[in-house]
DSSP file (Angstrom, degrees, kcal/mol; ACC not computed):
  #  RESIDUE AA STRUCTURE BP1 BP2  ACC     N-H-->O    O-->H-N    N-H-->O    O-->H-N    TCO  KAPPA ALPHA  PHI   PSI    X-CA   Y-CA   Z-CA
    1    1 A X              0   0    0      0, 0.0     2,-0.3     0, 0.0     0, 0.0   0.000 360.0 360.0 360.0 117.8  -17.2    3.3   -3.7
    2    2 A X        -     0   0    0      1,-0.1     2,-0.2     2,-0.0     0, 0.0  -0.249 360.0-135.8 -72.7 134.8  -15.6    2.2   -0.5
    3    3 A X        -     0   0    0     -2,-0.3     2,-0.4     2,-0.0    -1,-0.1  -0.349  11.1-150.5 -75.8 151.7  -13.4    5.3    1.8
    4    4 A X        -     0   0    0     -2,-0.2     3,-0.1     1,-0.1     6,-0.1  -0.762  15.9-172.5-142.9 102.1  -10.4    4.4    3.0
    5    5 A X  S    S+     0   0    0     -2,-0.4     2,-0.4     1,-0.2    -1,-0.1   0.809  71.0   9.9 -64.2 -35.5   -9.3    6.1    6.2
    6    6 A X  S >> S-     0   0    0      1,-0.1     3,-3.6     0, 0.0     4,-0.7  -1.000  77.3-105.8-157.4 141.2   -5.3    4.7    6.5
    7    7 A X  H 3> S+     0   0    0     -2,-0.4     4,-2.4     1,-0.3     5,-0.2   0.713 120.2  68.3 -66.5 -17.8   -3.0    2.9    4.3
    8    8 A X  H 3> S+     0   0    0      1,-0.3     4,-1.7     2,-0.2    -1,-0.3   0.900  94.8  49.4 -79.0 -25.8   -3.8    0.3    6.6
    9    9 A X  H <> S+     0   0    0     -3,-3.6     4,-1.2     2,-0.2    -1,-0.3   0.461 106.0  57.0 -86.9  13.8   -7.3   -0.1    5.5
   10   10 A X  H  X S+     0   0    0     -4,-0.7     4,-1.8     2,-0.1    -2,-0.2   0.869 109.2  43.5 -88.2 -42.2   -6.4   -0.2    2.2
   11   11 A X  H  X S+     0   0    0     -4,-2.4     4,-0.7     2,-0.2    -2,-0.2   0.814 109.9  57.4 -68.5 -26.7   -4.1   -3.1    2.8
   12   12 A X  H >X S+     0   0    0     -4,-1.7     3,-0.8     2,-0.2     4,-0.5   0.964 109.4  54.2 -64.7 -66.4   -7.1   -4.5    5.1
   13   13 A X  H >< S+     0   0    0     -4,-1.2     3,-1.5     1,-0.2    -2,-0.2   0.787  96.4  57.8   3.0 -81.9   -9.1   -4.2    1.7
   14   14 A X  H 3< S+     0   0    0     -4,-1.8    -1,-0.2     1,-0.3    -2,-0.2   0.505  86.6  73.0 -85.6 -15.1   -7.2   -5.9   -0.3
   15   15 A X  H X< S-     0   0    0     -3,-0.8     3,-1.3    -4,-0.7    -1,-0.3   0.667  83.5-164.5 -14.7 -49.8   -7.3   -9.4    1.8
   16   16 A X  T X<  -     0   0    0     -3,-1.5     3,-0.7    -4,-0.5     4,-0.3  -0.459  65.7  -9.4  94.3-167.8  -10.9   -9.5    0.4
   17   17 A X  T >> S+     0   0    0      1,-0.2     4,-1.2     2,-0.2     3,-0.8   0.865 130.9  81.5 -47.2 -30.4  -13.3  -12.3    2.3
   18   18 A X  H <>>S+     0   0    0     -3,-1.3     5,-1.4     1,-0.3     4,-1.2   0.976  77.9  63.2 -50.8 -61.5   -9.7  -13.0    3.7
   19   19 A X  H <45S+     0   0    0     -3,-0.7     3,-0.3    -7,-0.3    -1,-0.3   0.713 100.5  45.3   1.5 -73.7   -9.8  -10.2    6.2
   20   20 A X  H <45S+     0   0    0     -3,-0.8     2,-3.9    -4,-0.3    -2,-0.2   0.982 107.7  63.0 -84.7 -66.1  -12.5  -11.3    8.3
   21   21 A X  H  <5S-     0   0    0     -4,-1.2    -2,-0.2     1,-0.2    -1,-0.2   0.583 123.2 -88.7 -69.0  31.2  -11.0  -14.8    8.4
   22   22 A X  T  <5S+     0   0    0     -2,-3.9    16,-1.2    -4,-1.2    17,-0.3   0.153  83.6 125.5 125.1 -21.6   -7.9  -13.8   10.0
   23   23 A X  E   < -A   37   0A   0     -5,-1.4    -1,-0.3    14,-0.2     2,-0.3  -0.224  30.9-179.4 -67.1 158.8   -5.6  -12.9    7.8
   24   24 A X  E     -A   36   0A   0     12,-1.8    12,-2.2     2,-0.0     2,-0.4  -0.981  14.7-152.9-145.8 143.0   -3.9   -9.3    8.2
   25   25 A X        -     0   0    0     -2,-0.3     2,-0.5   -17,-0.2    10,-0.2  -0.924  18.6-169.0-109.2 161.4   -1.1   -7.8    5.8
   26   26 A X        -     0   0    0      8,-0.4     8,-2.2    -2,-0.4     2,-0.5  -0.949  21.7-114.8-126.3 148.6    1.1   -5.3    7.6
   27   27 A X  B     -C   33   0B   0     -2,-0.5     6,-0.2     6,-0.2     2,-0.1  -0.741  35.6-168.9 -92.5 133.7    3.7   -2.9    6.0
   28   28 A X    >   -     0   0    0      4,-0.7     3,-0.8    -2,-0.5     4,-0.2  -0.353  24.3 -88.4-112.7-161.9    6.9   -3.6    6.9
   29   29 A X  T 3  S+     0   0    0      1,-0.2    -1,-0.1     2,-0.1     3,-0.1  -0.470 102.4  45.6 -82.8 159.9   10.5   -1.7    6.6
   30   30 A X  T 3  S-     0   0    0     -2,-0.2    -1,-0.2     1,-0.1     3,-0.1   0.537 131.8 -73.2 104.7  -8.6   12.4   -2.3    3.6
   31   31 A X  S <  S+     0   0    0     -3,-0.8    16,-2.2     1,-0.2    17,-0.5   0.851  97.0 134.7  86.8  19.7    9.8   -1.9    1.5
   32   32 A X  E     - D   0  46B   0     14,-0.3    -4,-0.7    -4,-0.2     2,-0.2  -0.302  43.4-139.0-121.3 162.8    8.1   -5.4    2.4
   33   33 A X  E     -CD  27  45B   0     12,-1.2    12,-3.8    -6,-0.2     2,-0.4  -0.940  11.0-152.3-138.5 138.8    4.9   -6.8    3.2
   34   34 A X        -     0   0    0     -8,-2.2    -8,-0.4    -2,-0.2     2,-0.2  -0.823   2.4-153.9-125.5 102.7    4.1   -9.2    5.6
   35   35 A X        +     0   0    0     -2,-0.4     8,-3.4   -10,-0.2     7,-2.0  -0.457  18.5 175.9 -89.2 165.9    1.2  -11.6    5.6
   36   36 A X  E     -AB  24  41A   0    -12,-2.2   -12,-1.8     5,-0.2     2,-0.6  -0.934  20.8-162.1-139.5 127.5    0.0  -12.8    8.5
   37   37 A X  E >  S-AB  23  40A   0      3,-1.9     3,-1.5   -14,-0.3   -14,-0.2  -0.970  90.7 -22.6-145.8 130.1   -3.1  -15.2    9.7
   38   38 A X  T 3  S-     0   0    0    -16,-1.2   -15,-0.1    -2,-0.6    -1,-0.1   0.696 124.1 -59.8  30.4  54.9   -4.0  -14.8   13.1
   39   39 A X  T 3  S+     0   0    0    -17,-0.3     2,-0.4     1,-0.2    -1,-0.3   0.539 103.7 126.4  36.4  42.5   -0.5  -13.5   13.8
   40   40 A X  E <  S-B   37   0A   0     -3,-1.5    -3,-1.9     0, 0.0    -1,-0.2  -0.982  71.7-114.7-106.1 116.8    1.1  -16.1   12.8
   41   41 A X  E     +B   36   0A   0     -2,-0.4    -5,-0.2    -5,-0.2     3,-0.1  -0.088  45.1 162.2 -43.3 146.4    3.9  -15.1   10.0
   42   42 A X        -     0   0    0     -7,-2.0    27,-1.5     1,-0.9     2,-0.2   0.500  55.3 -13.5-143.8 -49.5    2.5  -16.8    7.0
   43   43 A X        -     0   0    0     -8,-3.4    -1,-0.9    25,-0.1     2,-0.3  -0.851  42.1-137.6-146.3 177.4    4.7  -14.6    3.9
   44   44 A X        -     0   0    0     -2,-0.2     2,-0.5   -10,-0.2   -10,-0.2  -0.980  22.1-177.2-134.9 122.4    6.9  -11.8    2.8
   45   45 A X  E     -D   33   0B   0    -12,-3.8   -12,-1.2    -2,-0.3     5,-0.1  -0.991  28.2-122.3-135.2 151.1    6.2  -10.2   -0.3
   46   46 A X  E     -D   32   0B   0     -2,-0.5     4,-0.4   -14,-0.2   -14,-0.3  -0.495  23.1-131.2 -84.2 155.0    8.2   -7.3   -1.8
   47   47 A X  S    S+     0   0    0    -16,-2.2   -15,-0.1     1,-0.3    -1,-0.1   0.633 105.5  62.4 -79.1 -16.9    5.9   -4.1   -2.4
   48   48 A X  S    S+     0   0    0    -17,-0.5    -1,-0.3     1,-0.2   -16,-0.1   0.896 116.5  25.3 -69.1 -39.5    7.2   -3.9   -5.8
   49   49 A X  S    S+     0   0    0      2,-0.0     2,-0.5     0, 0.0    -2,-0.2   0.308  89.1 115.6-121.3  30.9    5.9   -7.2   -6.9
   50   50 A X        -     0   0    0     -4,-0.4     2,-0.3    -5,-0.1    -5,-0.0  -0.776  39.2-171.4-106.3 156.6    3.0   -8.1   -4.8
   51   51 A X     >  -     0   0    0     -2,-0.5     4,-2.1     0, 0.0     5,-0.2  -0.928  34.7-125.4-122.1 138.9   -0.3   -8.5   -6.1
   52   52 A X  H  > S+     0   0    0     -2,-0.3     4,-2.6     1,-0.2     5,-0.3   0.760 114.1  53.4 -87.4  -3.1   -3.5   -8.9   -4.8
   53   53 A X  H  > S+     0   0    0      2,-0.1     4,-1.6     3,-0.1    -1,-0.2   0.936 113.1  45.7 -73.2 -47.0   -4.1  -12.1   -6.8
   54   54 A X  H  > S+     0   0    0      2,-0.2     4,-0.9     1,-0.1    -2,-0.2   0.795 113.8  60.7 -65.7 -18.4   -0.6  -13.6   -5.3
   55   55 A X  H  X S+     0   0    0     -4,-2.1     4,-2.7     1,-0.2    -2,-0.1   0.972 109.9  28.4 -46.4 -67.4   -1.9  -12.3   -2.1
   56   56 A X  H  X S+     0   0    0     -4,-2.6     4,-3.4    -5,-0.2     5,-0.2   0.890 116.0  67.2 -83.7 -14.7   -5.0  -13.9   -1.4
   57   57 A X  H >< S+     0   0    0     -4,-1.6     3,-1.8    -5,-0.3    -2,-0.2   0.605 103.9  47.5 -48.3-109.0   -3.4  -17.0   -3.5
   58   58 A X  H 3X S+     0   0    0     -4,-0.9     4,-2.6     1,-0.3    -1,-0.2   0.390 108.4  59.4 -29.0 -38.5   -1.0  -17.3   -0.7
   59   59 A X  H 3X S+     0   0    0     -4,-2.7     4,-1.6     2,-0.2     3,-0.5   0.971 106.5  40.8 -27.2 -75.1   -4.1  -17.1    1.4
   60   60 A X  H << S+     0   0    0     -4,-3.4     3,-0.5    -3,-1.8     4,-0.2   0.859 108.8  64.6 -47.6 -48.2   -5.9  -20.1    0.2
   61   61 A X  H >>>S+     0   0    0      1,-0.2     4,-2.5    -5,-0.2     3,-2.3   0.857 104.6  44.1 -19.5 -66.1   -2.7  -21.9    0.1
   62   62 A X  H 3X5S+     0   0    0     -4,-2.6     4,-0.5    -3,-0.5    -1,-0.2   0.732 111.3  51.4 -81.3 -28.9   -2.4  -21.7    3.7
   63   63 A X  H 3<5S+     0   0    0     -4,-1.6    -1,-0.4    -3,-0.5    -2,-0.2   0.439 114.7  46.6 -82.6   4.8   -6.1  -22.6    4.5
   64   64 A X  H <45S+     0   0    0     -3,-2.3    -2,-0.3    -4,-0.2    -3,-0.2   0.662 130.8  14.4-121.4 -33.5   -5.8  -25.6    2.4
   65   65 A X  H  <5S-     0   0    0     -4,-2.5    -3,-0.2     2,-0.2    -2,-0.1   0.713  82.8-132.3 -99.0 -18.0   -2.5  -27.0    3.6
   66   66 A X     << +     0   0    0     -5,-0.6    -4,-0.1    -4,-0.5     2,-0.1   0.079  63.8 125.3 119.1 -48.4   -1.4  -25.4    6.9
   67   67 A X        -     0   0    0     -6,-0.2    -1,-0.3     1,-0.1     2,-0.3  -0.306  54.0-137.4 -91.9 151.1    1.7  -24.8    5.9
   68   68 A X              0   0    0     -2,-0.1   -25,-0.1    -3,-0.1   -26,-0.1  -0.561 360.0 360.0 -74.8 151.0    3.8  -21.3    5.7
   69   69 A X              0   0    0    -27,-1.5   -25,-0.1    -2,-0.3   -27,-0.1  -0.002 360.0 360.0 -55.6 360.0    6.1  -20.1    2.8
């Protein structure tokens, strides 16, 4: 069972294989999350409705076209 020091490594976590290839999500104010791949803004997802399946979806998206949301 993985430890989790800081909310940030849960969010670190939940990126999956994504993680190591660049991606980061950060919490932001407002009640937002903001992913990120190699700190370039990528999405915004509200903390109410993100999911880690639409997460790393958004990922893949972006390694198969380029493009941001």
């Amino acid at each position: 069972m993985a430890t989790y020091k800081t909310g940030q490594d849960i969010l670190n976590a939940s990126l999956g294989d994504y993680h190591q290839q660049g991606f980061r999500l950060y919490a932001c104010a407002r009640g937002m999350l903001a992913l990120n791949y190699k700190d370039e803004p990528i999405r915004t997802f509200s903390l109410t409705g993100a999911t880690i399946i639409a997460i790393r979806e958004a990922c893949q998206e972006y390694l198969k076209t380029g493009r941001a949301w």
